[in-house]
N, C-alpha and C positions, 0 to 999 in steps of 0.2 A: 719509588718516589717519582721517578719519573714520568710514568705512565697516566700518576694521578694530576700532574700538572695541566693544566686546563688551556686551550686558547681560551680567548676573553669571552669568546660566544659560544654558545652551542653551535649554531650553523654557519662556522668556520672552521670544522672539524673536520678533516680530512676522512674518517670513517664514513660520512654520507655522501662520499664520491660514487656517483655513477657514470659510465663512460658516455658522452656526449659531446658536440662541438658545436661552441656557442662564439662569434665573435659578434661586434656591430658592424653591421654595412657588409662583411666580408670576410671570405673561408682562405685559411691559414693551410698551403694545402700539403706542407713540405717544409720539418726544418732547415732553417738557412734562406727561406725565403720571404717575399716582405707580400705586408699586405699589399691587396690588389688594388687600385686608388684612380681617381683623377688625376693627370694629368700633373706636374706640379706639385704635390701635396704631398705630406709627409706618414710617414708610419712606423711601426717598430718591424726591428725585424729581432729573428732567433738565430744569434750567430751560431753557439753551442751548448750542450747540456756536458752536466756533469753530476758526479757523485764523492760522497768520501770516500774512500779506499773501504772497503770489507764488507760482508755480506749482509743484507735486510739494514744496511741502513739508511734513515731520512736524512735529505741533506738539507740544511735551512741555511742558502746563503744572505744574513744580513744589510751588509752593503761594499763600497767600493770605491777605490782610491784613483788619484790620476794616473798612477802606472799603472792600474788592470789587477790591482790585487784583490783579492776578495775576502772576507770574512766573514765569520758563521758560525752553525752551531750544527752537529749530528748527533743523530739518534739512534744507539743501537738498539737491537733486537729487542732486550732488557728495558728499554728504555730510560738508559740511562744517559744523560745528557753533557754533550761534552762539546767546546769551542774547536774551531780547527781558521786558519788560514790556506786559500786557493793561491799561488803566487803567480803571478804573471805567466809565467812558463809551462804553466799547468801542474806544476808541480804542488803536494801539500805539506802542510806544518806534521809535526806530531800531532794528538790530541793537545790543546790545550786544558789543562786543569789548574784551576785557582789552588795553593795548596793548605789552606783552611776549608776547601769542601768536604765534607764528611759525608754527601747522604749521594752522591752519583748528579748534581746537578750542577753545572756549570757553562754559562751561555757566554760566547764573544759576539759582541755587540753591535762594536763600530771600528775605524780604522782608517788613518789620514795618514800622509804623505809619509812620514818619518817610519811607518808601519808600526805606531802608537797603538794598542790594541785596547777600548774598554770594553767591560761588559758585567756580569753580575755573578753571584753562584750563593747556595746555601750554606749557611752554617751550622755548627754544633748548637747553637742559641734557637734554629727553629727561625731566622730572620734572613733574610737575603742584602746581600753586600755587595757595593760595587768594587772595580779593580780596573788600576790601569796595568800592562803587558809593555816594557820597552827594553828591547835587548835582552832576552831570558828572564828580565827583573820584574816579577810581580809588586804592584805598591795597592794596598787596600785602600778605597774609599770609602767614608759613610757624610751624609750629611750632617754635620756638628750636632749632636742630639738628637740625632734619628735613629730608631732601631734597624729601621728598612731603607736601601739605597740601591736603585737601581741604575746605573751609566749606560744609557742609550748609541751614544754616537758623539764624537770629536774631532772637530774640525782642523785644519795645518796650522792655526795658530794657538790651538791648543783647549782654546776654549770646548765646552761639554755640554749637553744635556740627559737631564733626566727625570726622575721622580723618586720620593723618599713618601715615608710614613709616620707619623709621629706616635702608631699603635706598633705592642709588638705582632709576632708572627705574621703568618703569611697573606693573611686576611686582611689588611687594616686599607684606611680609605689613602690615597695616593694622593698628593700634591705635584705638579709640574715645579720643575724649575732649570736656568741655564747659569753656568757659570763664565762669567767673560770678565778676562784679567784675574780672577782668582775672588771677583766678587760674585755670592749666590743670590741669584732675585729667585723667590718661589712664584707661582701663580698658578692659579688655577680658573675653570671658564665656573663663571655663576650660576650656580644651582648644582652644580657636577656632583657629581658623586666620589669620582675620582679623575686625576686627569695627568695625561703623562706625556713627556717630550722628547721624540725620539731622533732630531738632526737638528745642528742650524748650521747656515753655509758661513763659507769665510770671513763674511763681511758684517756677520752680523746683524745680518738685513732683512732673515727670516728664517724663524724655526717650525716646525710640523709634529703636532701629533694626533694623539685623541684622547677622547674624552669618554665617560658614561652619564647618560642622564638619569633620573630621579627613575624611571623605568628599567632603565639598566641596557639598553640601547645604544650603543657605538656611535660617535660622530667623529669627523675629523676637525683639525681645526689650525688653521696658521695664525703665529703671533708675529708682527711687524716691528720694523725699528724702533717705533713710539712705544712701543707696548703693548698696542692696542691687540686683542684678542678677535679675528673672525673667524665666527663658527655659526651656524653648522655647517661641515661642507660632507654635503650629501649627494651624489648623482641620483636622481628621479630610480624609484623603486628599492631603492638601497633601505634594509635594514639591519645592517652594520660598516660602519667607512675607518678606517685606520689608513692614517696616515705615513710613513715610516722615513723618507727619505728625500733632500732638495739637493741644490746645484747652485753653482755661482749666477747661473742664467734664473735662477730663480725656479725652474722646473722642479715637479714635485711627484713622488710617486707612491703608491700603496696600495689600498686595495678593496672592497665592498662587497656585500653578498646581498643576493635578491632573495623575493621570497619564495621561489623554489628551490632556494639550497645551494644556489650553485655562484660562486665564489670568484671575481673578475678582477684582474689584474686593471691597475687606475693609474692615467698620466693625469696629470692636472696642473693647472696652470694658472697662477691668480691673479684674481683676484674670484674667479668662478665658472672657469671653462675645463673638460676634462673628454678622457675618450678612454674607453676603456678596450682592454689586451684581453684575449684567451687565447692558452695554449691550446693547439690542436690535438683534440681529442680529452679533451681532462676538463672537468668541470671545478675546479678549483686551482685556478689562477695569482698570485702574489707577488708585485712587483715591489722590492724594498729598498734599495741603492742606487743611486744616480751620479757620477760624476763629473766633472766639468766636460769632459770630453764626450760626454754623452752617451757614455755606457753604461748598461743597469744591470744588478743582479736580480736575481728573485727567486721563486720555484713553482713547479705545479707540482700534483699529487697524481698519480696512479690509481689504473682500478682496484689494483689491490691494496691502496694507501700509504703507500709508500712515495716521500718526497723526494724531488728531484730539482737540482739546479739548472737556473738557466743565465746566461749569458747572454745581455740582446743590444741594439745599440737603437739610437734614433734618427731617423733618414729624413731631414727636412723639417716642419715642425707641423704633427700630426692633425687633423682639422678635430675640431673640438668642440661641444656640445656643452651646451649649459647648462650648470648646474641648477639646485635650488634657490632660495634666496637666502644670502649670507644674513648674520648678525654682528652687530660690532660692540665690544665692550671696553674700555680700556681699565688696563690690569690699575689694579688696586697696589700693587708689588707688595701685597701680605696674602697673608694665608685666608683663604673663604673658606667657610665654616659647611658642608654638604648638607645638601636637603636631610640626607638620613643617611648616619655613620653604620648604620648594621651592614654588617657583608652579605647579610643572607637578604636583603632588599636587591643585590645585581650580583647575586648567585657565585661569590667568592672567585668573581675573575680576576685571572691574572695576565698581566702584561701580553697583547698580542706578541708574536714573531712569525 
């Protein structure tokens, strides 16, 4: 099962990794060191990589808390999918396993201060479920009448986002939605096909994620206090943006692919500035976690496709390049209706990670 789980795109698949080093402005020439810059100005650096404990497996770390915790999802050999927590100290969790998962998939998601853990996994029904993790105690979520639920990321006060389905199985078209105070607003961007919300910071004051268009096309997109939806946020050549994870400062990270294949880790910063990360040597790049203190998780992939965690932090604040031209919509706070509900119209993707 695992194996057949899809990124959202084809050319975001770690299988069409070939060894190259691609940065903008500047060669990354040595873990632990920063980019090379003006004077001044800021950039990411690569404090450390990591892995989950055992052999051939991907590590997908998620996102990341103000103590330096991290969480995530690895992949064994088998390809079966299983959560794990990084703890500060370097040390790691057991596997986490939802224990209503029945078929080997199980993803941890998100993870705030109290080391609240949500994230998703599959069930006996053929539909994917959310769940929170606190203190050994599994609590299932689903959106009230949803067969499908998926919990992205939660914030210290507790609040959530994600996306739900109102089709069953694994297919069905995705609505966004956040819950704050224990009330659900769905939304979704106009004309989507599907659209899903993977962080909003403490205050409330901005969530991120993406979307699919009528083509089936990846965009990212932030929703504001008001509600108000902008999208598309695309860096010049990008055809796929996923957005995954913000900051109290507002800072926002994730990730894009061009169109030769190769896969760039994205700061950005809104209302429509961004700069984009490669690791040295790896043509598939993904920055997913940011936290107030200004440290990100993320991973690159291997020639032999195999993912790897990285650990990076932010030194100043990086010079940053303009995006496209945004749109704004303000949410409707109901459900939009998708140009075309078939899966087979944007190729049965499922949820980036």
């Amino acid at each position: 099962m695992g194996n057949s789980i899809k990124e959202a795109i084809s050319i975001m698949k770690p299988k069409q990794i070939f060894i190259s080093i691609l940065a903008v402005l500047f060669v990354f020439p040595l873990i632990g060191t920063i980019a090379q810059q003006a004077p001044n100005s800021g950039a990411i650096e690569v404090i450390t990589t990591f892995d989950y404990p055992g052999t051939g497996n991907s590590t997908l770390p998620q996102k990341i808390n103000q103590s330096g915790d991290i969480v995530g999802i690895f992949l064994d050999s088998n390809g079966v999918s299983r959560g794990f927590i990084r703890f500060s100290n370097g040390s790691f969790s057991a596997p986490i396993v939802d224990p209503n998962d029945t078929v080997g998939f199980t993803e941890a998601r998100g993870i705030n201060n109290l080391r609240t853990v949500c994230g998703d996994y599959f069930g006996s029904d053929g539909n994917l479920h959310g769940f929170f993790l606190s203190g050994g105690t599994f609590t299932e979520y689903d959106v009230p009448g949803a067969p499908s639920t998926v919990v992205f990321g939660i914030n210290n006060p507790g609040d959530f986002a994600g996306a739900f389905s109102e089709n069953p199985g694994i297919n069905g078209i995705f609505q966004a939605f956040v819950s704050l105070g224990g009330t659900i607003t769905p939304f979704s961007v106009p004309g989507a096909l599907s659209t899903f919300a993977y962080q909003l910071d403490d205050s409330k004051q901005l969530a991120v994620g993406n979307y699919i268009d009528s083509s089936g096309i990846l965009h990212g997109y932030y929703r504001d206090a008001n509600g108000a939806l902008h999208f598309p946020i695309d860096p010049p050549g990008s055809v796929g943006t996923v957005l995954f994870g913000d900051n109290n400062r507002k800072w926002v990270v994730g990730r894009y692919a061009d169109s030769s294949g190769v896969t760039h880790g994205l700061f950005f910063v809104p209302p429509n500035n961004f700069f984009t990360f490669d690791y040295p040597g790896s043509t598939f790049t993904s920055l997913n976690g940011i936290s107030a203190q200004e440290f990100i998780c993320g991973r690159y992939v291997d020639a032999s496709g195999i993912a790897h965690g990285i650990i990076a932090r932010v030194l100043g604040t990086p010079p940053t390049e303009e995006a496209g031209t945004e749109m704004k919509a303000f949410d409707s706070r109901s459900p939009v209706t998708p140009l075309n509900p078939s899966p087979a119209a944007w190729g049965d993707a499922m949820p980036a990670r």
